[in-house]
C-alpha angles and dihedrals in degrees: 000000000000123000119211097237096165080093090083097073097055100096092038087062093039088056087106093063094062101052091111112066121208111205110201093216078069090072105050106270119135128211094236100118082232108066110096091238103177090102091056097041089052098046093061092049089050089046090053090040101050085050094059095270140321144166116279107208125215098189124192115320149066111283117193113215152178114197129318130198111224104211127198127298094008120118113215099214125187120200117231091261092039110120110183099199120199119222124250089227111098084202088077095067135069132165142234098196131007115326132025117257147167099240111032132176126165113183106348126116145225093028121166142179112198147157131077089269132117140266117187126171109187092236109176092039084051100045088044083046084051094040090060096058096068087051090056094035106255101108107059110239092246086071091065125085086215083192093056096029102227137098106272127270089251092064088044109086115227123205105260138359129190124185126179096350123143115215114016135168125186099181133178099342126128117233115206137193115338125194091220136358105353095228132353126199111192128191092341142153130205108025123175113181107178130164090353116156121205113181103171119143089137109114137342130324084015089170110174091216140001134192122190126190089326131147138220103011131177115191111175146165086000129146118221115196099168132158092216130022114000100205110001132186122197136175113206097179136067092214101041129057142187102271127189113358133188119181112160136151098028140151121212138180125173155168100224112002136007106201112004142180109204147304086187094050111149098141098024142216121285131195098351114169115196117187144179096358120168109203118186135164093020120158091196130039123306087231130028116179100183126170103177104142111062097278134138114242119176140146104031119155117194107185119167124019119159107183135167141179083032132158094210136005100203138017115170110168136181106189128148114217099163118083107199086066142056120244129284131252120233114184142130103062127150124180124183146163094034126153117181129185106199128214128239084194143035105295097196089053088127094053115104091218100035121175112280112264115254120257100236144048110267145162119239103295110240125224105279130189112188141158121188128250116310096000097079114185098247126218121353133176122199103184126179096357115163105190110179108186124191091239105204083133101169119203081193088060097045128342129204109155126195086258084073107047083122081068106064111112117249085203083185087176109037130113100271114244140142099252089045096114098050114229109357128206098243132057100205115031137006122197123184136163091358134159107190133011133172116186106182120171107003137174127193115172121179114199092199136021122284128204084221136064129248103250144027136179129192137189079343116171125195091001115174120185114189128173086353101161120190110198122185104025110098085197113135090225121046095174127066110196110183126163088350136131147191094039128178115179125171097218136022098247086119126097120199125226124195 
């Protein structure tokens, strides 16, 4: 897989552009927390602009706004005590795109958001602002998700929002409390996030950080505190994808997934590498490779995930939820160097907005990778994967035993999640509709007994199990083959069922 670094040297060669500085307290705003500042603030990114590109400077102080438009060529820095604080009234944003958001840019080049200062949107007073206006009839009623009861994700302003930009770099600013998704960057190319911290866990779809259809992407030395997804990749369109990802030396913590590809993935996700990530207090799984909606995704190396106090290791899904176009194809994935301490409990039990409980008694869900009928997910290597579980699987609480492996659920269209198939008959790992699978060097330890076995393998072709240890589970049988060819196993801890 090859990276495009060469990004790294945009903003070295764009120095020049930023040798005039516009200071926003030039323009009349005031640092009161109060003052409507949005004129002010975009009167200094127009002046730097108009003159071929300049910083535009938010010094210490608290700095009320609507939405800005950040403009080419204009760096957007916050001094260490700034604080750009968005308003609670939804009246002061509007959007260029899609969504509404606080920082917004369509089409324009060499942007930038620096400093080690703050950018807090409010988010839960905003989004119950926003909430009240559909009680008294101002907010139209398509605008209101009625089974979750609040206003819908696309009526809730996120932070920033990029669309169609070319070299961007977001460094060393926090990011607080969104109403919506933290930061967006849409159809771009040329993105360095770098020391950025994100702490939201303030309201709904609260996503770190999200990537949609982008290319060459460099997301590095970043914490990640989200109520929803932690990293997330997406692909809108049928006809783009998410090309050439680096994401290393990263901290997440979530409640639903760390690091995710999808769910929305029509296009798809191509050569991603993801590298030295710490995941800890997260309610999903800690990484969720998903292809559901007709997309390609291939090549993708994860190498190096350390994660405790988390719900799942690994979801990889193949699914197909559209139905104007055949399936996807998700192949070509290779994770390594990957040590996970499950969860018995909710790990995100001290998150204010924590992941919706599920709906049915279940076991601890062990790691799954599927694909559906016909559209199997092709070659996989798990290499060097140490999985401990907490065990405590209760027949009494849910049963599937391996007599019913015909019953579980293909669930083909269905949202992808972890928890998607209900109770399933292993602890450790799931397989399911796969061509091509290497396990080298894996780990499995249980603290406490299970009714299920460790593993088991369906409709598996060219499977290859090598230095797979099972601790904890006096079973006889760790490994469950059914339907399932081409096998090469390094011991005889397997039993095989027509």
């Amino acid at each position: 897989m090859r990276i495009s670094f060469l990004l790294l040297l945009i903003f070295t060669s764009q120095h020049a552009l930023y040798a005039k500085d516009y200071n926003i307290l030039g323009y009349g705003a005031k640092a009161d927390g109060k003052t409507m500042n949005t004129s002010a603030i975009q009167s200094a990114i127009d002046a730097a602009y108009k003159n071929g590109g300049g910083r535009v400077l938010i010094p210490e102080g608290i700095f009320l706004t609507g939405s800005i438009i950040l403009k080419s060529n204009v760096e957007l820095h916050l001094e260490e005590k700034a604080v750009l604080l968005g308003s609670t009234n939804r009246d002061n944003y509007f959007k260029l795109n899609r969504w509404l958001s606080l920082i917004l840019a369509d089409n324009q080049n060499n942007i930038s958001i620096t400093g080690k200062g703050k950018i807090d949107g409010q988010g839960r007073r905003l989004a119950l602002n926003i909430d009240s206006l559909f009680y008294i009839g101002q907010l139209d009623s398509a605008s209101y998700n009625f089974v979750e009861v609040r206003p819908s994700h696309l009526v809730r302003p996120q932070l920033i929002e990029f669309v169609h930009c070319k070299n961007i770099a977001v460094k060393n600013v926090t990011l607080l409390n969104a109403a919506c998704w933290v930061q967006t960057y849409d159809q771009c190319t040329n993105i360095i996030l770098d020391s950025v911290t994100v702490n939201s866990d303030a309201y709904w779809n609260n996503d770190g950080i999200d990537i949609q259809d982008c290319h060459n992407v460099r997301i590095t030395n970043c914490i990640i505190n989200s109520a929803d997804d932690g990293i997330c990749l997406k692909s809108q369109s049928a006809t783009l994808y998410c090309d050439s990802i680096y994401i290393g030396n990263c901290s997440v913590r979530s409640s639903a997934s760390a690091i995710k590809f999808g769910t929305v993935s029509h296009g798809g996700f191509k050569n991603v590498t993801i590298a030295n990530i710490k995941i800890h207090d997260t309610f999903r799984s800690a990484i969720a490779i998903e292809c559901v909606d007709g997309g390609v995704l291939e090549n993708i190396l994860v190498d190096g995930v350390n994660a405790v106090n988390t719900g799942n290791a690994i979801f990889i899904r193949l699914g197909d939820r559209n139905k104007t176009r055949d399936a996807g194809v998700l192949k070509n994935v290779t994770i390594k160097n990957m040590k996970v301490d499950i969860a018995f409990g909710r790990p995100d039990s001290e998150y204010e907005i924590r992941g919706p409980e599920l709906s049915f008694f279940h076991n601890t869900f062990p790691s799954s990778i599927t694909g559906i009928p016909g559209h199997p997910v092709e070659n996989v290597t798990l290499e060097n994967i140490e999985i401990n579980y907490p065990g405590r699987g209760n027949s009494g609480l849910a049963n599937l035993p391996l007599s019913r492996l015909d019953f579980v659920p293909e669930k083909i269209a269905d949202y992808p999640e972890f928890s998607m198939f209900g109770e399933l008959p292993a602890w450790g790992f799931y397989v399911r509709h796969m061509d091509g699978l290497t396990m080298k060097n894996i780990k499995l330890s249980i603290a406490s007994s299970d009714y299920r076995t460790a593993m088991v393998f369906d409709d598996v072709k060219k499977l290859n199990l090598d230095s797979v240890i099972i601790n904890g589970d006096k079973k006889m049988k760790h490994f469950v083959l059914h339907n399932t060819e081409s096998v090469e196993i390094d011991n005889e801890q397997a039993v095989l069922i027509k």
